[in-house]
C-alpha positions in Angstrom: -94.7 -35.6 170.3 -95.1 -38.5 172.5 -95.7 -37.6 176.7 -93.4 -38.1 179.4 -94.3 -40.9 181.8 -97.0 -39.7 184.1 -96.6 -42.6 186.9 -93.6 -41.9 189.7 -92.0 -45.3 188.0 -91.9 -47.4 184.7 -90.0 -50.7 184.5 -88.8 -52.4 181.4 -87.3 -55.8 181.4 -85.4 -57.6 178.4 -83.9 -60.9 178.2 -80.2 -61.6 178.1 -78.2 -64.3 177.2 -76.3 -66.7 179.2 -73.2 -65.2 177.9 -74.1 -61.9 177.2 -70.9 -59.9 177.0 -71.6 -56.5 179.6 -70.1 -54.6 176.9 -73.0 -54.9 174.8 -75.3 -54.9 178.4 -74.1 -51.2 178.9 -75.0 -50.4 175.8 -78.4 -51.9 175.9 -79.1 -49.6 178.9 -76.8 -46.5 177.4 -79.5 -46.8 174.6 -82.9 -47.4 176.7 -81.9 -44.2 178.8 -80.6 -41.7 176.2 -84.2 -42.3 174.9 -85.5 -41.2 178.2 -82.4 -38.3 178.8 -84.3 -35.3 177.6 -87.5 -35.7 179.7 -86.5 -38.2 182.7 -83.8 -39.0 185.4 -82.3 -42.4 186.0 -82.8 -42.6 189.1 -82.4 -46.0 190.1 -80.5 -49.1 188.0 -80.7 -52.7 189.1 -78.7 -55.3 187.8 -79.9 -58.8 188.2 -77.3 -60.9 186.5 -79.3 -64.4 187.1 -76.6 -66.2 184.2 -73.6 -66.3 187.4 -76.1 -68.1 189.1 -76.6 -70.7 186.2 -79.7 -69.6 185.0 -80.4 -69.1 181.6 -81.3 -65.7 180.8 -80.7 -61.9 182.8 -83.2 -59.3 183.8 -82.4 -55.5 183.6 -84.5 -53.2 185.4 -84.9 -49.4 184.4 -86.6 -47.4 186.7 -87.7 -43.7 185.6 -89.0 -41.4 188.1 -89.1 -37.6 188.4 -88.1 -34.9 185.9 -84.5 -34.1 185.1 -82.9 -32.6 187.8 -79.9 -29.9 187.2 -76.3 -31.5 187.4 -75.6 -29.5 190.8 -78.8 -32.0 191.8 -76.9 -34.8 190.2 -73.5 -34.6 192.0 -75.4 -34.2 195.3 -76.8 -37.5 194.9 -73.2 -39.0 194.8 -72.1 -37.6 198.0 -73.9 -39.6 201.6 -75.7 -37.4 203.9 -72.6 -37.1 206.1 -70.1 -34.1 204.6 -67.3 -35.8 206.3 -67.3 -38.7 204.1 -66.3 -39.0 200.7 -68.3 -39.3 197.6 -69.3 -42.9 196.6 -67.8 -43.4 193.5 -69.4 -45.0 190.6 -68.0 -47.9 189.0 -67.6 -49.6 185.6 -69.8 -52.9 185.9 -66.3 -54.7 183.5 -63.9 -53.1 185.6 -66.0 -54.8 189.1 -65.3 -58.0 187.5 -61.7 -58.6 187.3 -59.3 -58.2 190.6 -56.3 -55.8 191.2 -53.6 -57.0 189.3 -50.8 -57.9 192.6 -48.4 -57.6 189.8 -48.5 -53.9 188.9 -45.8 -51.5 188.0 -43.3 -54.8 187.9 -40.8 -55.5 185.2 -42.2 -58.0 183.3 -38.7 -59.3 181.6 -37.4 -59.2 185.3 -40.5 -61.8 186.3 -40.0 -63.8 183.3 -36.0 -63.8 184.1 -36.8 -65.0 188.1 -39.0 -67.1 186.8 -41.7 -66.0 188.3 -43.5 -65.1 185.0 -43.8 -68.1 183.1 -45.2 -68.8 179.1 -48.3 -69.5 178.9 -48.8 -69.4 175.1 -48.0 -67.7 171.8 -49.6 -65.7 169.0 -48.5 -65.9 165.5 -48.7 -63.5 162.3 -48.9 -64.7 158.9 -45.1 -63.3 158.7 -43.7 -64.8 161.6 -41.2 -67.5 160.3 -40.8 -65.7 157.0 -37.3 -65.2 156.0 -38.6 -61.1 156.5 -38.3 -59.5 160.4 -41.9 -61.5 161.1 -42.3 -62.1 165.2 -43.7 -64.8 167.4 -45.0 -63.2 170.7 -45.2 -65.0 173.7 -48.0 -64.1 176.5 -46.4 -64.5 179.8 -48.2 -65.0 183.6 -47.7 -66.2 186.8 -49.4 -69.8 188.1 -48.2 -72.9 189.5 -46.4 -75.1 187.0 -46.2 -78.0 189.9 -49.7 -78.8 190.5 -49.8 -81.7 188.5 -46.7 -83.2 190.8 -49.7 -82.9 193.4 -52.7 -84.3 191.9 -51.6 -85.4 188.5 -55.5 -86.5 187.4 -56.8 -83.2 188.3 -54.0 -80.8 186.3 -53.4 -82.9 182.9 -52.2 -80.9 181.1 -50.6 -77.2 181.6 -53.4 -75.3 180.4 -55.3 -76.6 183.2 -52.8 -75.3 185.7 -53.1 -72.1 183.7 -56.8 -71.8 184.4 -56.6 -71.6 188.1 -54.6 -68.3 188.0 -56.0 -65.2 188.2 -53.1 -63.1 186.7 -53.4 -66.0 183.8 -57.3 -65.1 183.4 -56.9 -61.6 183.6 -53.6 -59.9 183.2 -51.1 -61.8 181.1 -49.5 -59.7 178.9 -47.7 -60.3 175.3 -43.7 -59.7 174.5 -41.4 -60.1 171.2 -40.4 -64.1 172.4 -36.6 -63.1 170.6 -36.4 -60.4 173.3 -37.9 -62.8 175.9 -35.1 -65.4 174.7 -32.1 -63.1 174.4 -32.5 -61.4 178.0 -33.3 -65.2 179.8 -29.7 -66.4 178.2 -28.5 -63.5 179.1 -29.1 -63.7 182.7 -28.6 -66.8 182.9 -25.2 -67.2 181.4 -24.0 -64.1 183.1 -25.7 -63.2 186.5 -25.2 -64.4 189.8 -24.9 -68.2 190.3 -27.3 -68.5 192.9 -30.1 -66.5 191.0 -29.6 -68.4 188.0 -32.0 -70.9 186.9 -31.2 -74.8 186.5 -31.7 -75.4 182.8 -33.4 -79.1 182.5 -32.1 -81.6 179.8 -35.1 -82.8 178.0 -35.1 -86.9 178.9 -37.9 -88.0 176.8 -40.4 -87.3 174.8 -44.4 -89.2 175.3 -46.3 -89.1 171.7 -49.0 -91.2 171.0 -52.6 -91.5 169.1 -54.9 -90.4 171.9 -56.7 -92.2 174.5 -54.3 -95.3 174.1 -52.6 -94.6 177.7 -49.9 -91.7 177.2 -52.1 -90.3 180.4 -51.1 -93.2 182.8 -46.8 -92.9 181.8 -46.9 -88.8 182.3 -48.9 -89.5 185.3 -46.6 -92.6 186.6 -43.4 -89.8 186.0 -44.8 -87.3 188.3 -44.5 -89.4 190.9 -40.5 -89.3 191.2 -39.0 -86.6 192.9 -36.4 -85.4 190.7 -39.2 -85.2 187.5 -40.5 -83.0 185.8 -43.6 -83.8 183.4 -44.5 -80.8 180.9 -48.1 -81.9 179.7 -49.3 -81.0 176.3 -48.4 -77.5 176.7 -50.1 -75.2 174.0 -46.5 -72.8 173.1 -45.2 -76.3 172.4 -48.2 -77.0 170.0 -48.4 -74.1 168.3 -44.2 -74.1 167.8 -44.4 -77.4 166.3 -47.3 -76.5 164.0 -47.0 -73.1 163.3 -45.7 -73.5 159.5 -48.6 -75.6 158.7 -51.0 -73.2 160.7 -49.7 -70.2 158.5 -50.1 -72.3 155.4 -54.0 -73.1 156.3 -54.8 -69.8 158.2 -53.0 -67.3 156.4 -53.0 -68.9 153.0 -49.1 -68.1 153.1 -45.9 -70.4 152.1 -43.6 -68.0 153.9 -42.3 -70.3 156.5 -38.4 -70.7 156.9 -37.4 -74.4 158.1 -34.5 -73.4 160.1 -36.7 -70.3 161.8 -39.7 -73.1 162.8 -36.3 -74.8 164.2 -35.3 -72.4 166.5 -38.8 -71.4 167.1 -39.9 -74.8 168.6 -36.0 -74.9 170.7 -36.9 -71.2 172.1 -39.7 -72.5 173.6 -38.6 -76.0 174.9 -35.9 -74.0 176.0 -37.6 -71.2 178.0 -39.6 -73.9 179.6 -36.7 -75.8 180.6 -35.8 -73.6 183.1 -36.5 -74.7 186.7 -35.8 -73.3 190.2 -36.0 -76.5 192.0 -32.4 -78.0 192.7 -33.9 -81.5 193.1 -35.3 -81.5 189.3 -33.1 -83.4 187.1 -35.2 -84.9 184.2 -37.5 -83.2 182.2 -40.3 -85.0 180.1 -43.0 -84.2 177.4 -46.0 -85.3 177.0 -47.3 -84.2 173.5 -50.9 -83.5 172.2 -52.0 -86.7 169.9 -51.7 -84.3 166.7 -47.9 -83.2 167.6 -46.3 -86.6 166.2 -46.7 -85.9 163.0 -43.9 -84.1 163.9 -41.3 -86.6 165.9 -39.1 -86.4 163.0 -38.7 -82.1 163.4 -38.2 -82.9 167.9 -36.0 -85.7 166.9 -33.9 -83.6 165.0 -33.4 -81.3 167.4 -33.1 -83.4 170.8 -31.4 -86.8 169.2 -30.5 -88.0 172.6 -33.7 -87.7 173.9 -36.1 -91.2 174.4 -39.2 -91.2 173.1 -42.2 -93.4 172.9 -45.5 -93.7 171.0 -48.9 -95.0 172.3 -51.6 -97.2 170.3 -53.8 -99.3 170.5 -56.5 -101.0 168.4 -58.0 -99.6 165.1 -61.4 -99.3 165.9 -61.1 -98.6 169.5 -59.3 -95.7 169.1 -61.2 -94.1 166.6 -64.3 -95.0 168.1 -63.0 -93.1 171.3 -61.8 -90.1 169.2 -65.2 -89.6 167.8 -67.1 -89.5 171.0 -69.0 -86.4 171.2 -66.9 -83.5 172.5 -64.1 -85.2 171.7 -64.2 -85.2 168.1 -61.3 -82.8 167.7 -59.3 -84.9 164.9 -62.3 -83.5 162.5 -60.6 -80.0 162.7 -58.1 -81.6 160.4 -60.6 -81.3 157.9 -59.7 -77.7 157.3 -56.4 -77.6 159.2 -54.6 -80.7 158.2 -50.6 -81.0 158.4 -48.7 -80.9 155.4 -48.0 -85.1 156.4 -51.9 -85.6 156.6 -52.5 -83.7 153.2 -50.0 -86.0 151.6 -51.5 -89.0 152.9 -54.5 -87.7 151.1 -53.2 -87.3 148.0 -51.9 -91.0 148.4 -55.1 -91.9 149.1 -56.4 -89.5 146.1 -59.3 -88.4 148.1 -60.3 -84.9 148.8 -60.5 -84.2 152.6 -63.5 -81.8 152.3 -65.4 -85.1 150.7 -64.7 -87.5 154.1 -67.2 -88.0 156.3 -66.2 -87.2 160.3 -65.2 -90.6 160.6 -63.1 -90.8 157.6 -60.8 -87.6 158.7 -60.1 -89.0 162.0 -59.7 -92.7 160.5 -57.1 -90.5 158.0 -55.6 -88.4 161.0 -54.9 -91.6 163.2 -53.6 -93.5 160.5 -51.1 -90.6 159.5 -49.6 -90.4 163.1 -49.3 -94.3 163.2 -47.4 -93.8 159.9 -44.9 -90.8 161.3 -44.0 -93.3 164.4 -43.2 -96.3 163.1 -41.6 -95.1 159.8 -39.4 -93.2 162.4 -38.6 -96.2 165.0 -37.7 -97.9 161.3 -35.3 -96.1 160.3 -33.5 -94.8 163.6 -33.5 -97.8 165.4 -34.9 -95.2 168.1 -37.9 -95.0 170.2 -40.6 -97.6 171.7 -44.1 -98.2 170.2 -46.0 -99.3 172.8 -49.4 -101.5 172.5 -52.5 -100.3 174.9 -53.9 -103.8 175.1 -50.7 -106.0 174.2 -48.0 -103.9 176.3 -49.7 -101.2 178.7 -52.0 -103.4 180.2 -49.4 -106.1 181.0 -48.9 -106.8 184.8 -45.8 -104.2 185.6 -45.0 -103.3 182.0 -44.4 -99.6 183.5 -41.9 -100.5 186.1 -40.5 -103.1 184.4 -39.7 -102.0 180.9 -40.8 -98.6 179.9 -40.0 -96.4 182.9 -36.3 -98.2 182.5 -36.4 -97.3 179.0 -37.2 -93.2 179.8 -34.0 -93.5 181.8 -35.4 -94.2 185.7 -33.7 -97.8 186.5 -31.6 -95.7 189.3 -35.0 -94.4 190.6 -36.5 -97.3 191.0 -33.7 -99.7 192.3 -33.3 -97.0 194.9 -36.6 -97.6 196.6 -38.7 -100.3 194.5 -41.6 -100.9 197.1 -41.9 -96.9 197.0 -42.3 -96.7 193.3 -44.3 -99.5 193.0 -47.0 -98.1 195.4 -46.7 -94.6 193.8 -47.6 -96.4 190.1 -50.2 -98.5 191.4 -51.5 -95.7 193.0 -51.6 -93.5 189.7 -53.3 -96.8 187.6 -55.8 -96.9 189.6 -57.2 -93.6 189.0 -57.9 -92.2 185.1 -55.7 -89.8 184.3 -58.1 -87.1 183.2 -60.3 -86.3 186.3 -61.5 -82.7 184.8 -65.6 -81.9 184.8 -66.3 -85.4 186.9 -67.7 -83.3 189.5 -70.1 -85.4 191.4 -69.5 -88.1 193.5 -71.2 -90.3 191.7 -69.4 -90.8 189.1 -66.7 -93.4 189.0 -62.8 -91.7 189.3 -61.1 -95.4 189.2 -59.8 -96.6 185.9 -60.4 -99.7 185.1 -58.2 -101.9 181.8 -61.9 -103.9 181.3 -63.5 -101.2 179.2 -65.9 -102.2 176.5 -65.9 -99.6 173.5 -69.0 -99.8 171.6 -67.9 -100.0 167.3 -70.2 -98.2 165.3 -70.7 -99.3 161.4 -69.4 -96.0 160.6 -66.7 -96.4 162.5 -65.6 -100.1 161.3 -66.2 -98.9 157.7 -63.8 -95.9 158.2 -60.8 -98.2 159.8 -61.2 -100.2 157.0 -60.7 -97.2 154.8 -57.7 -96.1 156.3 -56.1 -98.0 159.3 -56.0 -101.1 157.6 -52.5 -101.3 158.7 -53.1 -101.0 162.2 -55.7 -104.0 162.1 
């Protein structure tokens, strides 16, 4: 039988992780001290979590001292030496990290009706658009939906003005969106004028391939007043592509076409709602991957203008192959029922394409959606990166006029003028350029290196946009 520890203390140290979830830290230590519980006392536990600090690993401490003492001993130690005060309470290491939700105890339809409470995402089931009782759920939280009217570079998108909320982070909860949806048009149809919400008309819609300059026109329509610029908002995503996100995660077919319908309207919908009397247009800018379906948006919102970035073949796959940006190879695995077709046109097997070849594939496809649509509606505006963007007041001249602003502008020219040049003058994604040395301004003089494998892979498939 081994002996107890003869010295008044014994430390043992262990590596953690970065990232080491406390979860599995408590139970490190609940395991190094039950080994110790019949013949010692924990009498002292230090944690030194060094990863907050950006260090790579953790140290725990475990300090054993004298022999068990009786639990009378025990709960003494958890009072102070003054009877008049209370005990100190021990607390869950989790529980210290998160803060009091302000929001406790409130009805959470009533937040989400006052809009207080906004959507922040949704979750699916492999029965959700089924023509069965499936459910989409919504997860619902309060933050600032306007921060990218204040510094459009630094909020892109909403999921960035999601992150700087701590209910967002920590206490957003999930509901049934149907009974989200059916008590918002309730209250809005019926209650009192003045708290009802002002339901925005959806003015346009931004698509476009990725880095080709959809950035700069979201950013130039924040700067009105009476605007509104939704910015690749993941519920919007995930509403567009939830059949073909079923199909590849869940293995299923069960996806009604009008349920997807009134899935993607819901949303659109419930984010349409705005408090601010001064709002009167409402925009989307899509993720790149979303215009595979303009034809689904288009059939739901036929009034509403549209447009559809490019720009060069090789440049634009070059840029979406960048390291950690190379999300187009995700289509690999989870490609849209558009992009597997285009494969079978191509007769090529997507699990046999190089990196390159997937995203050569997935830019070609959207390319394909945009302009067959313009084609055959007569609607929408492709516009060029380098033979339209670029162009000396192509914005303010042509395409804000075309999303419906010409009243906006003539009111006060010099005003919007100074407000675009001030927005092309920056890039539009600002996020993790933290130091100062790093250049914010955006320049139109940018030289994109072409690899061979990137050349070779346009040639493969974007031979149409060369």
């Amino acid at each position: 039988e081994p002996r107890p520890p003869t010295s008044d203390s014994l430390s043992q140290s262990f590596p953690i992780p970065r990232r080491f979830p406390l979860v599995a830290l408590n139970a490190q230590i609940n395991n190094m001290t039950a080994a110790r519980g019949n013949r010692s006392n924990l009498a002292a536990l230090s944690l030194i979590i060094a990863a907050a600090a950006g260090l790579l690993t953790a140290v725990v401490t475990i300090t054993v001292a004298s022999p068990l003492r009786s639990d009378d001993q025990q709960r003494r130690q958890l009072t102070t030496k003054n009877e008049d005060e209370p005990p100190i309470e021990e607390q869950s290491l989790i529980a210290m990290q998160f803060t009091a939700n302000p929001y406790a105890g409130r009805d959470k339809i009533e937040m989400i009706k006052s809009g207080e409470a906004k959507l922040a995402s949704l979750r699916l089931t492999p029965d959700s658009l089924s023509e069965g009782n499936g459910r989409v759920y919504g997860t619902f939280c309060v933050f600032d939906d306007q921060l990218n009217k204040k510094d459009p570079a630094v909020y892109p998108t909403v999921d960035h003005m999601v992150q700087t909320s701590d209910h967002c982070n920590e206490n957003r909860y999930t509901l049934p969106l149907d009974e989200v949806v059916e008590a918002v048009t309730s209250h809005d149809s019926g209650s009192i004028r003045s708290e009802r919400l002002k339901k925005l008309p959806l003015s346009g819609m931004l698509f476009h391939q990725g880095f080709s300059g959809a950035g700069l026109i979201a950013n130039a329509l924040t700067t009105f007043d009476n605007t509104v610029v939704i910015s690749e908002h993941s519920a919007i995503r995930d509403a567009l592509n939830a059949c073909d996100y079923i199909h590849n995660r869940f293995k299923s077919k069960g996806c009604s076409a009008s349920k997807h319908q009134k899935l993607v309207k819901d949303v659109i919908s419930i984010l349409s709602r705005s408090s601010d009397s001064n709002i009167e247009h409402m925009f989307l800018k899509l993720d790149s991957a979303s215009s595979v379906y303009i034809p689904l948006l288009r059939e739901i919102y036929p009034d509403a203008k549209w447009t559809f970035d490019y720009r060069k073949a090789e440049h634009v796959l070059a840029k979406s192959t960048e390291l950690k940006r190379s999300t187009c190879v995700l289509k690999k695995r989870q490609p849209s029922s558009v992009m597997a077709y285009q494969a079978t046109e191509h007769n090529v097997d997507l699990e046999d394409l190089t990196t390159h070849e997937v995203c050569a594939l997935h830019l070609s496809t959207l390319v394909n959606v945009a302009s067959q649509e313009h084609d055959s509606t007569g609607t929408g505006m492709l516009i060029s990166y380098e033979d339209d963007l670029l162009k000396e007041d192509a914005l303010i001249e042509t395409i804000l006029p075309y999303l419906g602003l010409q009243k906006e502008i003539d009111a006060n020219p010099s005003m919007v003028r100074a407000r675009v040049e001030d927005v092309l003058s920056t890039k539009t994604n600002l996020r993790g350029i933290h130091s100062q040395d790093v250049d914010s301004q955006w320049s139109s003089q940018e030289n994109v290196h072409v690899s061979r494998e990137v050349r070779a892979a346009s040639q493969l498939f974007m031979q149409s946009m060369m």
